[in-house]
Every structure is written in structure tokens, then in C-alpha cells.
N, C-alpha and C positions, 0 to 999 in steps of 0.2 A: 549591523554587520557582525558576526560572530568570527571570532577570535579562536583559534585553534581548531578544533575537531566538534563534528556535529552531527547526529542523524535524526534525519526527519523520517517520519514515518506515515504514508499515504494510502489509505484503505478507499475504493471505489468497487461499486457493485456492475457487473457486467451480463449481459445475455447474451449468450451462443445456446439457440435450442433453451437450456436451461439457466437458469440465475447462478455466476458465483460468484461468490467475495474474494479480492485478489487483494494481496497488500503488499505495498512496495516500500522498500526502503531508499533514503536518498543519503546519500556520504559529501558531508561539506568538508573541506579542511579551507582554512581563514578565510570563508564566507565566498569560498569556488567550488561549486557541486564538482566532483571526484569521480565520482560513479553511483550507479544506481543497480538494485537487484529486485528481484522479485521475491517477495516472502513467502506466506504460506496461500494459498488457493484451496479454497471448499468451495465446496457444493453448496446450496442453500436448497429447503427446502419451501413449500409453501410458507408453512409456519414459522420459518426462521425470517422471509424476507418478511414479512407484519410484524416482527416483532423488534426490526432494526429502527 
């Protein structure tokens, strides 16, 4: 259980039409998620998803 303030940070790969990498953040304060955002969202390319 974490004690004070905490972010987790969650990168999963998604298909709509094309491949992107989304990454979300996650906000604990004393081990109760808080809130959550989404980070930054690219595009991926052929070559980028083989190389993950």
C-alpha cells in the first residue's frame, strides 16, 4: 500500500484502422486511485509496432 502520493504509469497498444500507443496515467494519493488521464497518443507505424 503506498503511503502518500503516487503515479503509475500504463502504456497499451490499441487498433482502430491503425496501430496506436496510448499511455495513461494513474493518480494514487494513500493507496486510492484519484483519478486517471490519458497521456500522450501516437500513431505507430509498421516498423515501430516490430520493434516494441
Amino acid at each position: 500500500m503506498c503511503l502518500g502520493s503516487e503515479t503509475l504509469y500504463y502504456k497499451e497498444h490499441i487498433y482502430l484502422k491503425v496501430w496506436y500507443e496510448i499511455n495513461v496515467e494513474m493518480h494514487f494519493k494513500n493507496g486510492i486511485l484519484v483519478s486517471m488521464e490519458q497521456g500522450d497518443e501516437k500513431r505507430m507505424d509498421v516498423d515501430d509496432r516490430d520493434n516494441r
